[in-house]
ZAMARGU-4260 file (C-alpha; in steps of 0.2 Angstrom, whole numbers, plus 5000, padded with zeros to 4 digits):
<rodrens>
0) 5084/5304/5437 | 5097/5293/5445 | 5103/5291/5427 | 5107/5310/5426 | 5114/5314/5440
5) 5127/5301/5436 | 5129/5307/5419 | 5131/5326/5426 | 5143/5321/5441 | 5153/5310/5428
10) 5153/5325/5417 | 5158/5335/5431 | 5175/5324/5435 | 5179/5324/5417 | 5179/5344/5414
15) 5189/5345/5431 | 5203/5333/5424 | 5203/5341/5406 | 5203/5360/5419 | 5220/5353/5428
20) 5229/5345/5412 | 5225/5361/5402 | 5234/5370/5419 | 5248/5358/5421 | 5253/5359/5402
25) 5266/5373/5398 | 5262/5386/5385 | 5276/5383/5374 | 5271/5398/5363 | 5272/5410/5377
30) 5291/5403/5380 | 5296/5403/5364 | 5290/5422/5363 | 5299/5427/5381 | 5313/5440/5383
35) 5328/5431/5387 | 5336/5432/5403 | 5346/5449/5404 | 5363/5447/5412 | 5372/5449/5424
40) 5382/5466/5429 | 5399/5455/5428 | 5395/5447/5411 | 5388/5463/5404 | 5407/5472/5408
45) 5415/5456/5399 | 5406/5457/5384 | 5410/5475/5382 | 5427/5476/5383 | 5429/5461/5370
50) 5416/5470/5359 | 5428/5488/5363 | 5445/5481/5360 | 5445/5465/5349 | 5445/5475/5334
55) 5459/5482/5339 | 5469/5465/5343 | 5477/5459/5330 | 5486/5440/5326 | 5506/5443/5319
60) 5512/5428/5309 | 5529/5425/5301 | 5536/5408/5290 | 5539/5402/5309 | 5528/5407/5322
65) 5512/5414/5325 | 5508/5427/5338 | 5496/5443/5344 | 5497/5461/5344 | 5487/5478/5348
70) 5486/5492/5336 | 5490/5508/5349 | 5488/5519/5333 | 5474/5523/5322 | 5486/5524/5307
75) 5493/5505/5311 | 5507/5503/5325 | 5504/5487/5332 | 5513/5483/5348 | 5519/5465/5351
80) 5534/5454/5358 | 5550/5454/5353 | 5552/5437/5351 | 5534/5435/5342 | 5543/5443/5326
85) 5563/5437/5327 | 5564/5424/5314 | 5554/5438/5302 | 5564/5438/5287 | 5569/5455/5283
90) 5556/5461/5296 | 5541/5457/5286 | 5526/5449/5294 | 5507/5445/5289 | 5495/5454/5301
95) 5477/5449/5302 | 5465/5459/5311 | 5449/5452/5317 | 5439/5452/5303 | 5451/5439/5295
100) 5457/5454/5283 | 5477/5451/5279 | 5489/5464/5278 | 5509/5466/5276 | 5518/5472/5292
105) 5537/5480/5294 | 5545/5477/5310 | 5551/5497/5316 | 5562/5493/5329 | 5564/5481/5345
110) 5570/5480/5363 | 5576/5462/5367 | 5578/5466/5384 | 5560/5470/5388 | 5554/5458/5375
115) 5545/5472/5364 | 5542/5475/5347 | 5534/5489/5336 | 5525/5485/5317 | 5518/5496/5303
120) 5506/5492/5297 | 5506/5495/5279 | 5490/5502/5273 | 5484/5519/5270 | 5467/5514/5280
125) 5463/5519/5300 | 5463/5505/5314 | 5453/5505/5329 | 5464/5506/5344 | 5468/5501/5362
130) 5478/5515/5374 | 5486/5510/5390 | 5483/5512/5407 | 5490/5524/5420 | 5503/5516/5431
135) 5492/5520/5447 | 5477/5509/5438 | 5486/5495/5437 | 5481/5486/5454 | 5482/5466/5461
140) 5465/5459/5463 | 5456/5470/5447 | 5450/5457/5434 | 5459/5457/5418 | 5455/5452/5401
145) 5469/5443/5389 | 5462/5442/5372 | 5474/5434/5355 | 5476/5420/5345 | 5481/5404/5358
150) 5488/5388/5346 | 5482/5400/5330 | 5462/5403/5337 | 5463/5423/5334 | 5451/5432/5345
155) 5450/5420/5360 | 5446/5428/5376 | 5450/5424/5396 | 5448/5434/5409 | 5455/5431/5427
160) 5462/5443/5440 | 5480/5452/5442 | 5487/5440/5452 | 5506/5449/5459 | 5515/5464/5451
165) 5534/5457/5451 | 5547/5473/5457 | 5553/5476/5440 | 5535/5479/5434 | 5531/5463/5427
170) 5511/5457/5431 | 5508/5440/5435 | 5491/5433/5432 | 5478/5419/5431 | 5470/5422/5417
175) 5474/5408/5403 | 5487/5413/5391 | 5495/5398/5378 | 5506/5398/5364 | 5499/5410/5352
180) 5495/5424/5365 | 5511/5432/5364 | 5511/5450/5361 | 5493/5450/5367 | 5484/5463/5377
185) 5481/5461/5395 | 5467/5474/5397 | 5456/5482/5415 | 5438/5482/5415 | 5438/5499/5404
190) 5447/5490/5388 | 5463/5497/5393 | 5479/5490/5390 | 5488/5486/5408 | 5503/5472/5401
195) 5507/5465/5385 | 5507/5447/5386 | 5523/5437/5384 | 5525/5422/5393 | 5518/5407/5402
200) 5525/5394/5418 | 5522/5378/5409 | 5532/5362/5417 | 5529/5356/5398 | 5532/5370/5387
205) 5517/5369/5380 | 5500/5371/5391 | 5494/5382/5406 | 5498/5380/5424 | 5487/5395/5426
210) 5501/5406/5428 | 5505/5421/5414 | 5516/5434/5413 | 5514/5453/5406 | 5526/5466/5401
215) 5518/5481/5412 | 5509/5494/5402 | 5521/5509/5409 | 5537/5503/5402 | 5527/5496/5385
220) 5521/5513/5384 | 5537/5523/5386 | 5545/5509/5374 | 5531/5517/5359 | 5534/5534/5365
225) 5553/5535/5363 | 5551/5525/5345 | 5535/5534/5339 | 5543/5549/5327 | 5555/5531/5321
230) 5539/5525/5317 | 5533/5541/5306 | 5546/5540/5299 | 5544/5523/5293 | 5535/5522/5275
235) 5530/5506/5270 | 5525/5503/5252 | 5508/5492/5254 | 5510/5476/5248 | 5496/5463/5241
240) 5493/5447/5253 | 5500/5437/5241 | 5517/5446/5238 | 5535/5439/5243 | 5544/5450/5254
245) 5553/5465/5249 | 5571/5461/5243 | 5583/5469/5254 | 5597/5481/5249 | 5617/5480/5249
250) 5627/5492/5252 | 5644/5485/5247 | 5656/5479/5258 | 5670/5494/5261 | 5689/5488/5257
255) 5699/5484/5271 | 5714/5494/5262 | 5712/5514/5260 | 5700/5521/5249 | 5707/5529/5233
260) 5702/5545/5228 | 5688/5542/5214 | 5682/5525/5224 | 5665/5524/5231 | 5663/5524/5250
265) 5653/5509/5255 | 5645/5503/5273 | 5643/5487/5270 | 5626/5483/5277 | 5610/5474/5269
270) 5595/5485/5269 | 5577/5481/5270 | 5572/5496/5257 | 5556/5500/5265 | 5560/5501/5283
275) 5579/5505/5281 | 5582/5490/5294 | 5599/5481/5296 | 5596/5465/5289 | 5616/5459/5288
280) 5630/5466/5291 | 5647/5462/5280 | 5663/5458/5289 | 5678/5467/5291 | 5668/5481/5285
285) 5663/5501/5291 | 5650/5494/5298 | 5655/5482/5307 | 5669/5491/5315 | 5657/5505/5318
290) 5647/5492/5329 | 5631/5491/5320 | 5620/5475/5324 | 5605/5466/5314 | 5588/5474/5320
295) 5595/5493/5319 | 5587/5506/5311 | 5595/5520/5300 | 5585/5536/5304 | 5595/5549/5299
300) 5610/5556/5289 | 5620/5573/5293 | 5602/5579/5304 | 5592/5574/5292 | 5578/5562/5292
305) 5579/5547/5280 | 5567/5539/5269 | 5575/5527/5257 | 5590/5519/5256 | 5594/5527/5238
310) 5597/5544/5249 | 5612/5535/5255 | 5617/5526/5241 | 5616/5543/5230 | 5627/5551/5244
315) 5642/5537/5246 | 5642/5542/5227 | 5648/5559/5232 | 5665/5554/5238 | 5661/5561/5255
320) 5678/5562/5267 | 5663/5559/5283 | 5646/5559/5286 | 5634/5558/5302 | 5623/5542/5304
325) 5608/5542/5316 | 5604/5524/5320 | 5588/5518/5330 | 5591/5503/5343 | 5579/5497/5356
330) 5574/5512/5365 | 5589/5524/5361 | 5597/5532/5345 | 5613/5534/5342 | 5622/5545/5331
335) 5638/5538/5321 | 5653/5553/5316 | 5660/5542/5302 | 5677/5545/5296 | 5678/5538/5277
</rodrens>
């Protein structure tokens, strides 16, 4: 009887051990199984203004430098820095758009002072797009989101806080911006563009000090606005990813003596064909002495819009005594009564 009892009481402890291992021991299957952990309010507003606007952001390379952009239209104008795109021969760049898809881009005009740029890009399809925020929207202490392609890594995100607001409009922040963000979008918690990104203070030229600089979205804005019918006007042939660039176009140098009667009046400029931008212009020629710079844009001729180069070339061919040129620069035009 003795000999039971110890057997039961003996059984008794081992069941109670087994009872508090089997309790002790997570149930791997059932954690495998769980929902993950929802996130948080802040996080969730992060991840949907990267999922909203990095289709949008675009990364902008020519032979020399490589920078970022946002497409502010659904038929392709992508707005960047000025000096993300100044070594692009003949104004031809490579854009590609987040899903690593490459396309050819025209550089429609620029303002050097604001360190702004406007590209087409050339393709019949339609971009998603950012729009920018209202001057009274644009607040220090919001969070801001910089997303572009720092050191070549396209679609790289950093967020941080607007950090001053300079009096000239410029925005100060500490989100991370590097070589590469350029042209960039500095964006509010709705996905709305509130600067374009364009510098960094770096004691080394090279990395962070967690300091950036924005163009503010206002005067980024009113830059588009005032060149948005240059734009339309622009037609850009779409060219395959593997093409050279577009050969530019001369118009011959005029003659420094008078023009005989029967002689072709000549500018003296070098074209890009497609955009109808100033590439060169030829010394001691009309347009030179008319003033006309590298960059500028010839828009129109006598009121009319202009869509290739061969309108101007078939119209010297006329003999004409004068004509009035409508030329695109920065953020004005200008239109030239020339005197042949």
């Amino acid at each position: 009887m003795q000999a039971v009892e110890k057997h039961m009481k003996s059984r008794a402890i081992t069941l109670s051990i087994l009872s508090a291992l089997l309790i002790s021991i997570p149930s791997f299957s059932k954690a495998a199984n769980a929902a993950p952990k929802d996130f948080e309010p802040e996080e969730k507003i992060t991840m949907e203004v990267y999922r909203a606007a990095n289709p949008a952001v675009v990364t902008i390379k020519t032979s020399t430098s490589t920078g970022s952009g946002s497409i502010v239209t659904p038929d392709g104008l992508v707005i960047t820095n000025e000096h993300v795109i100044r070594d692009a021969k003949n104004g031809n760049v490579r854009i590609i758009n987040s899903e690593g898809k490459t396309y050819s881009g025209q550089v429609v005009t620029t303002d050097r002072k604001n360190d702004l740029a406007l590209v087409k890009i050339a393709s019949s399809d339609r971009f998603p797009s950012l729009s920018f925020a209202d001057r009274d929207s644009i607040l220090v202490g919001e969070k801001v989101f910089a997303i572009g392609s720092p050191f070549g890594l396209s679609g790289t995100l950093t967020t941080g806080i607007l950090s001053r607001i300079a009096a000239d409009g410029d925005l100060q922040t500490d989100a991370r911006l590097n070589p590469g963000n350029s042209g960039g979008p500095l964006l509010n918690s709705r996905g709305e563009i509130i600067g374009v990104n364009k510098a960094i203070l770096s004691p080394d030229g090279r990395s962070n000090t967690g300091i950036g600089f924005a163009i503010s979205a206002p005067i980024a804005k009113e830059f588009m606005t005032r060149n948005a019918a240059i734009a339309q006007q622009s037609k850009i042939a779409s060219l395959p990813s593997s093409s050279s660039p577009t050969p530019a176009i001369t118009l011959p140098t005029s003659p420094t003596s008078p023009t005989k009667t029967g002689d072709r009046k000549q500018l003296g400029v070098i074209l890009n064909p497609n955009s109808l931008t100033v590439y060169a212009v030829n010394p001691n020629s009309l347009a030179s002495r008319m003033g006309l710079q590298r960059g500028d844009r010839l828009i129109g001729l006598n009121g009319a819009p202009l869509s290739d180069a061969k309108q101007i070339v078939d119209y010297l061919a006329q003999n004409p005594s004068s004509a009035l040129l409508s030329v695109a620069r920065n953020t004005g035009i200008t239109n030239y009564q020339i005197k042949f």
